[in-house]
N, C-alpha and C positions, 0 to 999 in steps of 0.2 A: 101645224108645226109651231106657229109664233103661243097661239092657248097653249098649245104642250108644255112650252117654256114658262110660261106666266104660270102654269100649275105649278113646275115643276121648284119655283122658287119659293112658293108660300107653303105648299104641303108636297109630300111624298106620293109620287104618283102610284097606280096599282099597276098590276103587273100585266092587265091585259090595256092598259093605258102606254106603257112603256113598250110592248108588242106592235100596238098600232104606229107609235112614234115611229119604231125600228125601220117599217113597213113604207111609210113617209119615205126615213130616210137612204133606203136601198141604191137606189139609183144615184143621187148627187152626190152623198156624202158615207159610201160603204164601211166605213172605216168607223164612224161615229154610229153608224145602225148595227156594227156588231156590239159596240161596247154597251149601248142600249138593249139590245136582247142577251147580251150578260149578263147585265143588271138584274133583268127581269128573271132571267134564268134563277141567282142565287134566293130573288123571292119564290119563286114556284118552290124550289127544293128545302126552302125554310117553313113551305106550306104542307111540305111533301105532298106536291101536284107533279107526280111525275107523267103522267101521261101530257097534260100544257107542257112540262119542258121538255119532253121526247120533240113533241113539235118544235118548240122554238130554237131546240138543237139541231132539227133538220135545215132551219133557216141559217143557223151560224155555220156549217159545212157548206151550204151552198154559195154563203158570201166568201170563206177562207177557208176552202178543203185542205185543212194541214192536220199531219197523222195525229196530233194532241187531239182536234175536235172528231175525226172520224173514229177515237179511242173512245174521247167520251161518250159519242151517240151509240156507239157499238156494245160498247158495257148496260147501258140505260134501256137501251132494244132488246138485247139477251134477260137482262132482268125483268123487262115487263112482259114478256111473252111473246116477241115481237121478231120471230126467229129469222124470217123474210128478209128483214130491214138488218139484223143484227149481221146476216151471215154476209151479205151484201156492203157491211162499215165494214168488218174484219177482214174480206176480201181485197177493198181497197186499200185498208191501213198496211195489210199484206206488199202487195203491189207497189205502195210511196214507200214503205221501208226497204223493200226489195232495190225500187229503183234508189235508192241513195246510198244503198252499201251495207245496210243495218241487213241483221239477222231476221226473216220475217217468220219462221218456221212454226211459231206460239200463232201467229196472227192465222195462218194458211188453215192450222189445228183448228183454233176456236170456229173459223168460217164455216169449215166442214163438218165441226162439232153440232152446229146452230141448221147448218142445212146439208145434209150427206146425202139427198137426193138430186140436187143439182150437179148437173153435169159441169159444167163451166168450173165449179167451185172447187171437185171431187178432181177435175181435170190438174188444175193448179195448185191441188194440195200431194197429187199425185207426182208430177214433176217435183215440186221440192223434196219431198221424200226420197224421188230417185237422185236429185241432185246431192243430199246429204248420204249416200248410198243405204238407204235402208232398204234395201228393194222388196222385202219378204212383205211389210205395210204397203210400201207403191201395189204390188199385185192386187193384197188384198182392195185397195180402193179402187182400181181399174177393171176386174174382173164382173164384179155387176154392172160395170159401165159396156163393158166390150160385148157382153152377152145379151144385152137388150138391143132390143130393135131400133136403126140408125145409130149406129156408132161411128162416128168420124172416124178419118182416113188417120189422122193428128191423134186421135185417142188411141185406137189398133197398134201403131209404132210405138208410143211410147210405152202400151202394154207388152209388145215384142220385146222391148229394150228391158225393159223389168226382168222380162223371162228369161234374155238369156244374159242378163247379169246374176240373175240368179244360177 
């Protein structure tokens, strides 16, 4: 930490200098180790090293999961190929904008856009659909869910409920 700072006055530290910093400063001082892998963050993207910032955006979420950071690791994920990790941001940013009142129904879309084999995902994009009553979409995303082998008790009702709202 103390060389990090004595670098950091005479020259411009690199960016995997500024990672290790962050990494340092995790634990004591979380507040100072995000603005550090910020930093670092807008060199990788000035480097266009997106895969080093995919990562070091996974550290910034994990110190201050708020929907701004789970939007940008979720966009950066989608775009490198990273459908896994993308469907799994948009899932949660889904979830924080749901719980606070915001409209999540774009977020629920992209999640199940990114991964439409997961069940969890397909389940929760499912219910918002039936909650904005589309229910003709709700079927169709529940229908390959109810027909494969173990289907929840929680999936079966909500696919009933599609049905006979339709």
């Amino acid at each position: 930490s103390l060389t990090y700072k004595k670098l950091a006055r005479y020259a411009d530290p690199t960016w995997e200098q500024k990672v290790r910093f962050g990494q340092l400063l995790e634990r004591p001082h979380k507040k100072l180790a995000v603005e550090t892998y910020e930093q670092a963050l807008k060199d990788l993207q000035r480097q266009g090293r997106k895969e080093e910032a995919l990562l070091v955006l996974r550290r910034i979420v994990s110190l201050e999961p708020m929907p701004a950071n789970y939007l940008r690791l979720a966009e950066l994920s989608a775009e490198l190929g990273e459908h896994g990790m993308a469907s799994e941001s948009f899932l949660k940013l889904a979830e924080l904008t749901e719980t606070s009142g915001g409209n999540a129904s774009q977020y629920f879309e992209r999640a199940y856009g990114e991964n439409s084999t997961d069940a969890k995902i397909a389940t929760a994009y499912g219910k918002n659909l039936l909650a904005q009553g589309d229910t003709g979409a709700a079927i169709f995303i529940f229908e390959p869910l109810v027909h494969a082998a173990g289907a929840s008790p929680e999936l079966r009702d909500l696919f009933a409920q599609a049905l006979l709202a339709a």
